[in-house]
N, C-alpha and C positions, 0 to 999 in steps of 0.2 A: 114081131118082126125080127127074131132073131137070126142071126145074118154074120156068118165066119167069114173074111175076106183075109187074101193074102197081108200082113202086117212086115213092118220092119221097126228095129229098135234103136237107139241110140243117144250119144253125149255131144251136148252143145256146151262148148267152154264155156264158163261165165267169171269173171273177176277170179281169172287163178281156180276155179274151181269145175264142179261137171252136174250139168242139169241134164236127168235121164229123158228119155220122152219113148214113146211109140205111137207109129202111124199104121193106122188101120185103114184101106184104102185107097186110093188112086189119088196122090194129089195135083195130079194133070187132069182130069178129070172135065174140067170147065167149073165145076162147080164151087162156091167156098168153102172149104173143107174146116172141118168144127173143133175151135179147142177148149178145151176141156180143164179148167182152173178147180182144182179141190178145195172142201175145206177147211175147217181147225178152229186156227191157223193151226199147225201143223200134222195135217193130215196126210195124206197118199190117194193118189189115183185109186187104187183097187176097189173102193169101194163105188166107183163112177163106172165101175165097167160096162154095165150095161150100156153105155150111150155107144158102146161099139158097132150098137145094131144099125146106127145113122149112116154108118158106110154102105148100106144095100141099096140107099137112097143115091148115088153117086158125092152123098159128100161125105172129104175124108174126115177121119176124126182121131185128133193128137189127143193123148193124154199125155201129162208129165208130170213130177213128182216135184217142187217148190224145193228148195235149197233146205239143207239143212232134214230133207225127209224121204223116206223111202229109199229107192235107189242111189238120189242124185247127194253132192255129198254132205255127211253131217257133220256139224261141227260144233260140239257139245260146252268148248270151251271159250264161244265168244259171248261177252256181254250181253246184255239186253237190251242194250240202244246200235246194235250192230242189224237186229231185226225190224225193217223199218217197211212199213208200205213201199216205201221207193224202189226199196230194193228187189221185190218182187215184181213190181212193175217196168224196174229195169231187166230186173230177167225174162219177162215176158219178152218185153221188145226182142232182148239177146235171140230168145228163139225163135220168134218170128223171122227173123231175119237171118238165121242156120237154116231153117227149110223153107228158104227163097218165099215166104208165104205172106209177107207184109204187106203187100197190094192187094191183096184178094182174101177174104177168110171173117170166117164170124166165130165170137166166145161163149163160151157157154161156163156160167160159174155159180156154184153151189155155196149157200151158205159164207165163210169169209169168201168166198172163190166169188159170189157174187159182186159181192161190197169190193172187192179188187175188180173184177172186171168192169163196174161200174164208174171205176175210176179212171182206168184205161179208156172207156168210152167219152168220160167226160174232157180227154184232152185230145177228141175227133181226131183220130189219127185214117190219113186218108183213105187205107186198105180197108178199113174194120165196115163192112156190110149190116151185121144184126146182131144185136144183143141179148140175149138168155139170162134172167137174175132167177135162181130154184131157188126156195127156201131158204129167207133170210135170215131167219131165228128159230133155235130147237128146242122142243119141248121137254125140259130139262126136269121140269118140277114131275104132274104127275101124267102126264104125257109121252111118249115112247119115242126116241128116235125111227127105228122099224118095225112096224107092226106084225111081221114076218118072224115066229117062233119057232126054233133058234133062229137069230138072222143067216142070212146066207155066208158064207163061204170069206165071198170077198168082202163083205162090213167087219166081219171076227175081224178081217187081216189088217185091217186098216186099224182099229182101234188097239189092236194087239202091236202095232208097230211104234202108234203114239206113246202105250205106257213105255214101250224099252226105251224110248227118248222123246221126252216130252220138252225140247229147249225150245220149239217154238213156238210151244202151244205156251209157256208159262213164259215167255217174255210179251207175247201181244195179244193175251186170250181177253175179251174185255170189250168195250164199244168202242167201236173206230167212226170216226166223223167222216164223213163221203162230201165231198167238194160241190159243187153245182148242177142238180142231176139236171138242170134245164141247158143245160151245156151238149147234153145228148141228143144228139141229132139222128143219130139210127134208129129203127125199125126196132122195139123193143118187146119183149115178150118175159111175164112176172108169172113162174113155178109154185104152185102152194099145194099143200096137203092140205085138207079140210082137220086132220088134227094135227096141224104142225101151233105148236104156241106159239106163233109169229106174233110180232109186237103190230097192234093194229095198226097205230100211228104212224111206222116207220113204213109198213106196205102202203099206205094213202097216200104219201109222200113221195112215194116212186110213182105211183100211178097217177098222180097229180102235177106232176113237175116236168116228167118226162113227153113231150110231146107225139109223139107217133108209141104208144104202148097199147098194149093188149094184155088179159089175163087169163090162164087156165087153172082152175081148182079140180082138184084131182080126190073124188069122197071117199075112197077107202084110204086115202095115203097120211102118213105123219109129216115125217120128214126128209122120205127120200120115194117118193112116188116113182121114180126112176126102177127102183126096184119091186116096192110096191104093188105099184100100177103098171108092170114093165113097157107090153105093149101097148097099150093107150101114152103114154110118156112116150115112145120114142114115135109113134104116128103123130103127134101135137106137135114134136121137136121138128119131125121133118116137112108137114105143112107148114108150119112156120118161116122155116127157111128156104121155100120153096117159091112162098109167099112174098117175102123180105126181101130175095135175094136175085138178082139179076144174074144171068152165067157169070158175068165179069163188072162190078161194082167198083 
């Protein structure tokens, strides 16, 4: 389903500082246009790119780059109690509400991007239609993040960005505790690779907790079936919210 749509890019202030994003898409559309939380913690969109194909589907899709990485800005000098789940959740909200999109719109988050989005979901904020958790845990030991040799293009970019500044991956890289997933109320859909070393307990726990879930395992993929499995991943993503999603939620 790959799918070039006209795109625009841009800076949504946040606390004094500039969270990048771009929208691929029509976000008039009708439909809830899909965002896109990376993971890490301090990673970069690039390597999420493929979900840009979700825009062929009518719904749009933001990427953005989490404070402190990629475009949006870094700041190499603050402490490590300055990096706090809150603060990415409050920059979500920030930008939700720079692209007029808080009413209407579903997340989609990878890895921490998950465990953040599932956080965001658990304080039911009224816009949020359906929720996407990909790949909670990577297979770090003897396990591959991408089965794809070399990886592509945009994974190099992304982990080549982490080693020039690593400040937020070595302030919150580690297990984050996720608040009440029975608190979720959206239409929820659980991302896996058949070789992703996901912590089993931790995937039954989503799928047991959360009331309206479903799952897709994806057999040739590790940890980023998105690239992997390109087409089949983005045909699942866009059933899904097709499925989940009313024009106006």
């Amino acid at each position: 389903m790959e799918f070039i749509e006209q795109t625009h890019q841009g800076y949504a202030a946040f606390r004094g500082y500039q969270t990048w994003y771009r929208v691929t898409g029509n976000l008039d559309s009708g439909k809830p246009p899909l965002v896109i939380l990376h993971g890490g913690p301090g990673g970069t969109h690039d390597y999420l790119d493929a979900f840009k194909d979700v825009a062929a589907s009518g719904h749009a899709v933001i990427h953005y780059d989490q404070l402190g990485n990629g475009h949006s800005t870094h700041l190499p000098h603050q402490p490590a109690d300055f990096w706090t789940v809150e603060l990415f959740l409050e920059e979500l909200d920030n930008l939700l509400d720079h692209l007029r999109i808080s009413n209407h719109y579903a997340i989609l988050g990878h890895a921490w991007g998950a465990r953040l989005g599932s956080e965001h979901a658990i304080r039911q904020p009224k816009g949020l239609c359906a929720l996407i958790a990909a790949n909670l845990a990577a297979g770090f030991d003897d396990q591959p993040l991408c089965r794809i040799n070399p990886w592509p293009e945009e994974v190099a970019r992304t982990f080549a960005q982490m080693a020039a500044d690593p400040t937020v991956y070595n302030a919150l890289h580690g297990p984050i505790r996720i608040g009440q997933l029975t608190q979720i109320r959206v239409p929820t859909l659980m991302i896996c690779g058949r070789h992703n070393q996901v912590i089993p307990l931790e995937f039954k726990v989503f799928l047991d907790e959360i009331a309206d879930v479903r799952e897709a395992l994806f057999e040739d993929s590790s940890h980023m079936p998105h690239a992997e499995e390109r087409q089949a991943c983005m045909g699942t993503v866009v059933k899904f919210l097709d499925e989940a999603c009313h024009p106006r939620c």
